[in-house]
C-alpha positions as CSV (number, residue, x, y, z in Angstrom):
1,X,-67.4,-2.2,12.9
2,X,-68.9,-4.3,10.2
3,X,-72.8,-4.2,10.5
4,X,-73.0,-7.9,12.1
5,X,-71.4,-7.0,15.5
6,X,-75.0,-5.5,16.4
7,X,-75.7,-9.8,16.4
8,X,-72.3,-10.4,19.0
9,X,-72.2,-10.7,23.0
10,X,-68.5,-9.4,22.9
11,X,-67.3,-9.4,26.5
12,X,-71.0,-9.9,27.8
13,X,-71.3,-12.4,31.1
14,X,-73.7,-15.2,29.5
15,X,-75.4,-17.5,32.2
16,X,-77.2,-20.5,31.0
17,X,-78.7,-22.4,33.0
18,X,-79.5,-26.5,32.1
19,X,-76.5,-25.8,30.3
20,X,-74.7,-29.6,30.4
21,X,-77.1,-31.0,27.8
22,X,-78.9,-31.0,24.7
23,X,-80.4,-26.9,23.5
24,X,-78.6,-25.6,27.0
25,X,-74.9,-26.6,25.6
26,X,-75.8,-25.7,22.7
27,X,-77.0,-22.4,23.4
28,X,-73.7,-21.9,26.1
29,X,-71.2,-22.5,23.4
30,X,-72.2,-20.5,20.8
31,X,-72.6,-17.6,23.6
32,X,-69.2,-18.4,23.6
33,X,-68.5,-18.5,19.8
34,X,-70.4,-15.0,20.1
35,X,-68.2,-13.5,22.1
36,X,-69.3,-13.8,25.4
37,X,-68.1,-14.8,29.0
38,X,-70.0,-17.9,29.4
39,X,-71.0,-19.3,33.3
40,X,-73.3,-22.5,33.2
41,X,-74.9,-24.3,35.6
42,X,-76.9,-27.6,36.3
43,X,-76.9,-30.3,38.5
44,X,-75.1,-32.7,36.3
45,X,-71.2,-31.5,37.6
46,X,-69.5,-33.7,35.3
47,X,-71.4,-32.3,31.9
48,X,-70.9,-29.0,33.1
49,X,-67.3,-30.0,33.5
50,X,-66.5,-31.4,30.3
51,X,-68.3,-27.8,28.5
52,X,-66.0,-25.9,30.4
53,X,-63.1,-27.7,28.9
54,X,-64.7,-27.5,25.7
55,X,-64.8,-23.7,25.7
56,X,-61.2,-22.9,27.5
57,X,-59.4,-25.1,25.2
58,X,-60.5,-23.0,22.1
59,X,-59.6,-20.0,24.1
60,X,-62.8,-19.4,25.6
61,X,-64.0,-18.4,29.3
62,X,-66.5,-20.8,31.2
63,X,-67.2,-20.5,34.8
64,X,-69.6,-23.3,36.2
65,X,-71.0,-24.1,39.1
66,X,-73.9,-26.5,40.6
67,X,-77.1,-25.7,40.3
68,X,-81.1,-27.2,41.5
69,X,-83.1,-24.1,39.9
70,X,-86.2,-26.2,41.6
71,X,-84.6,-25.1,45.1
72,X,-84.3,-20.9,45.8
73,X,-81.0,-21.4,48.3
74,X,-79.6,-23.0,45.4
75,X,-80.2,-20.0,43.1
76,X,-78.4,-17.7,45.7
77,X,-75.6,-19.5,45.9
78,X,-75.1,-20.3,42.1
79,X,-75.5,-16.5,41.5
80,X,-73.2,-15.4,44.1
81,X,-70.7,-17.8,42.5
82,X,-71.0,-16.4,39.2
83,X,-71.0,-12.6,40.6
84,X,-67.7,-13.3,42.6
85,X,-66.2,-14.7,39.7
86,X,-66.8,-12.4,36.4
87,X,-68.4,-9.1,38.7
88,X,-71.7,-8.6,37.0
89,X,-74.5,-10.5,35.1
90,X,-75.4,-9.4,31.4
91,X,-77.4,-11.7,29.8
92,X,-79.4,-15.0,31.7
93,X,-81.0,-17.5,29.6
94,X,-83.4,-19.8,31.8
95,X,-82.9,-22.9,30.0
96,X,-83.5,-25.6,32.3
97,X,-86.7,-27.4,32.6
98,X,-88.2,-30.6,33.3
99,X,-91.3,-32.9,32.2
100,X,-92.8,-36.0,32.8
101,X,-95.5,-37.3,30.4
102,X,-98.9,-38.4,31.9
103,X,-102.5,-38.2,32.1
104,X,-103.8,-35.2,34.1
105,X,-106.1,-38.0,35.8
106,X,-103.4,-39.8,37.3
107,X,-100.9,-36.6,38.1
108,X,-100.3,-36.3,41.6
109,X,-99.4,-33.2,43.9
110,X,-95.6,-34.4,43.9
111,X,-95.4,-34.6,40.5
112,X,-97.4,-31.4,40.0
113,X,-94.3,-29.5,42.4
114,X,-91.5,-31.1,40.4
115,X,-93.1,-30.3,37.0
116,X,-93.9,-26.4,37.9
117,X,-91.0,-26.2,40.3
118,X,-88.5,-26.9,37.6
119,X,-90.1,-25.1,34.7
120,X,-91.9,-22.0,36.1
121,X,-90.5,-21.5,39.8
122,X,-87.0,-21.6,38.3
123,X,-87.7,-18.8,36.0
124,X,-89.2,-16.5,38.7
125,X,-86.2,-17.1,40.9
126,X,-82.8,-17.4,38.9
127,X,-84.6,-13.9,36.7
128,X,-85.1,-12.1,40.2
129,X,-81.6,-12.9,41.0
130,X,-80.4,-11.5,37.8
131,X,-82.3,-8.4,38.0
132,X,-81.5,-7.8,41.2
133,X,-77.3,-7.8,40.1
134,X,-78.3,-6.1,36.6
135,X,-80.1,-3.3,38.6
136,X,-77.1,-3.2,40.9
137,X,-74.5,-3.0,38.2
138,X,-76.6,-0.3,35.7
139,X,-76.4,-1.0,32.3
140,X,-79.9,-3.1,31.7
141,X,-79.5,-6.6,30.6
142,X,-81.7,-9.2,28.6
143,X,-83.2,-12.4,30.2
144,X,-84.7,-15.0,27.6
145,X,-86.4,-17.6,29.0
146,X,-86.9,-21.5,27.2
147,X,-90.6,-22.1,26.8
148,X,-92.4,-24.5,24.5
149,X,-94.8,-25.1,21.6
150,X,-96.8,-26.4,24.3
151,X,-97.1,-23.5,26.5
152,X,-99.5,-22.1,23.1
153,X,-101.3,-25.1,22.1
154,X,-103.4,-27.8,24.3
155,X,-100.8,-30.7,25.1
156,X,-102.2,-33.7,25.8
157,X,-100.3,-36.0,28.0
158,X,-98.2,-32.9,28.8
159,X,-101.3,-31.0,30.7
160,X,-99.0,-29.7,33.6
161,X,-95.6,-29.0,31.5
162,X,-98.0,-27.2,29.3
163,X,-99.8,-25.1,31.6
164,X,-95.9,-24.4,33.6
165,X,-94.8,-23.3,30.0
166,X,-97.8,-20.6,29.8
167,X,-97.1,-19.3,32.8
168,X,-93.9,-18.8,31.8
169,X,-94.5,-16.7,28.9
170,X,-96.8,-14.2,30.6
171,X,-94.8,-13.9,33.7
172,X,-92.3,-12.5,31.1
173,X,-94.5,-10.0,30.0
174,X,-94.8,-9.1,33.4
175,X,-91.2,-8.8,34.1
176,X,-90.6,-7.1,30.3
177,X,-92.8,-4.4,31.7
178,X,-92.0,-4.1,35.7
179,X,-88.0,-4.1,34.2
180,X,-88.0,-2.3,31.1
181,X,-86.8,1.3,33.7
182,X,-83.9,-0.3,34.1
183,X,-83.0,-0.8,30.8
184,X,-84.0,-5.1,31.2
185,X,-85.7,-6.9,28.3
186,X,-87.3,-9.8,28.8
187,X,-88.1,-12.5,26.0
188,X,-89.2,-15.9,25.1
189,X,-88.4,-18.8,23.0
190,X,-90.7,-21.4,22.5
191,X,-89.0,-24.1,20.8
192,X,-91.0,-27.6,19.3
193,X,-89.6,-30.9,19.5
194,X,-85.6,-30.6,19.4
195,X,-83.6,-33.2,18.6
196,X,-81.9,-35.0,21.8
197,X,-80.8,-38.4,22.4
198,X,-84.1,-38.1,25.2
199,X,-86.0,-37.4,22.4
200,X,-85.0,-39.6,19.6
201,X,-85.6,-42.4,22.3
202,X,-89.1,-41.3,23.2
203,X,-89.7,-40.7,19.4
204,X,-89.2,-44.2,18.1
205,X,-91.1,-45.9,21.1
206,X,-93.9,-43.7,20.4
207,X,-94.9,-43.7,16.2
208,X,-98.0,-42.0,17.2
209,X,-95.9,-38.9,17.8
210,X,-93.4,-39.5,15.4
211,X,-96.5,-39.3,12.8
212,X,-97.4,-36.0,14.6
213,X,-94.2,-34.8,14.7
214,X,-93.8,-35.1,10.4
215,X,-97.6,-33.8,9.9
216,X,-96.7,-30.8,12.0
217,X,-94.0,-29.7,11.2
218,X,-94.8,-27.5,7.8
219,X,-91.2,-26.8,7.2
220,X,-89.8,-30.3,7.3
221,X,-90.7,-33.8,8.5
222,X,-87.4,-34.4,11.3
223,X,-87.1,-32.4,15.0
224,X,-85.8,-29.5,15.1
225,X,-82.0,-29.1,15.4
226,X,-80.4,-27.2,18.7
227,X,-78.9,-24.6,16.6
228,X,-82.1,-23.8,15.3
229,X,-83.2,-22.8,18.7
230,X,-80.0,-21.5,20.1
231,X,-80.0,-18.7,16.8
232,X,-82.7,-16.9,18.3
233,X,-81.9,-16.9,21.7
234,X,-78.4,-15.6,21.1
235,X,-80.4,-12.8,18.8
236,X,-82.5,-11.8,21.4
237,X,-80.1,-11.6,23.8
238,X,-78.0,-9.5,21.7
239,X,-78.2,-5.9,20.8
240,X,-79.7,-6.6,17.4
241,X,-82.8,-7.0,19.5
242,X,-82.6,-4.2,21.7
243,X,-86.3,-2.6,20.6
244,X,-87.7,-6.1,21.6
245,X,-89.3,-7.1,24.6
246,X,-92.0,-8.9,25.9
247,X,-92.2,-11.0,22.7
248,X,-93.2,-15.2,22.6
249,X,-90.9,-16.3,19.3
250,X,-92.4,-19.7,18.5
251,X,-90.1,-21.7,16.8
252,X,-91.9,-24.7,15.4
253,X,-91.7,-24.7,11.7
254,X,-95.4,-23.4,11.7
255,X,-97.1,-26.2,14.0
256,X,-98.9,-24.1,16.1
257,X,-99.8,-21.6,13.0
258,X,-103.0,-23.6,11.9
């Protein structure tokens, strides 16, 4: 085999969750483009819908199903689903997530749930669930999970997405270590502002953050692209990176190194 296939997911069972949109789709269909047996879920049917055509028509396979990763029944279900229909779970990449900019003054306890229940609840869960099957099956497996830039720097406006993110990348570590015996890494991504149709919109009402944005950014002045986040996730699920585990990759273009 030529030295590159170490970077494939030949025949690996992908699960991405948040996959209808933006780094998620992104992320699903070059999984696909890898070599992998994709399943995606969200609760946006009809996105999730039109990536599964995406994939099948160029000869792809793409499973999807509905998914809340805020609510634990949900999880169950949408992993069962997946199990029942490709047999085993290889690779999960917990991309969905949610914010809500704000002052930490004026952040309520209902906001506070939906904010950690969608970013750092979701992980827990839908990773248990996968290492749960992944022990079942043998084999080990790799979970990496979407953080942020945030989740390494103070975020203002973004106090409780931030302090979700964090928790994020250390309950990693923790499951890195408690699954590493059964052959399970664990790893992060923490991407910076990526560009979206959300986030070109939020961008050009805000030129306080657009300035941020091009005085951050040491590599260029612009977001970040999806592919430029989706590259390392599909590394570090693959066996290229199968001596790392436990590890936060920032990808930011240097904004949180100084």
């Amino acid at each position: 085999m030529p030295p590159l296939s170490r970077f494939a997911l030949q025949d690996k069972v992908v699960v991405v969750t948040g996959a209808g949109r933006g780094i998620g789709r992104v992320i699903a269909r070059e999984a696909f483009e890898s070599g992998a047996r994709v399943a995606v879920g969200s609760r946006s049917v009809g996105e999730l819908e039109s990536l599964s055509q995406e994939i099948k028509a160029r000869g792809g396979e793409c499973f999807h199903h509905v998914l809340d990763v805020s609510d634990t029944r949900s999880i169950a279900r949408f992993m069962a689903a997946v199990v029942a229909h490709y047999g085993r779970v290889d690779v999960l990449i917990n991309n969905a997530g949610y914010n809500k900019a704000g002052s930490l003054l004026e952040c309520d306890e209902a906001l506070y749930h939906q904010i950690v229940d969608a970013n750092l609840k979701s992980v827990m869960f839908c990773s248990q669930a996968a290492a749960r099957q992944m022990i079942a099956q043998g084999g080990g497996g790799a979970i990496v999970n979407i953080s942020s830039q945030a989740s390494v720097i103070g975020a203002p406006g973004r106090g409780i997405y931030s302090g979700a993110k964090a928790g994020v990348n250390n309950l990693s570590r923790s499951m890195a270590a408690e699954w590493a015996e059964h052959g399970i890494r664990v790893n992060v991504v923490a991407p910076t502002v990526t560009r979206s149709a959300l986030a070109e919109q939020v961008v050009a009402a805000n030129p306080e953050l657009a300035a941020s944005i091009r005085s951050n950014n040491l590599l260029r002045h612009d977001f970040a692209e999806p592919e430029e986040i989706s590259a390392p996730v599909i590394f570090l699920a693959s066996a290229a990176a199968s001596m790392i585990t436990g590890q936060i990759l920032v990808v930011d273009g240097g904004w949180t190194m100084v």
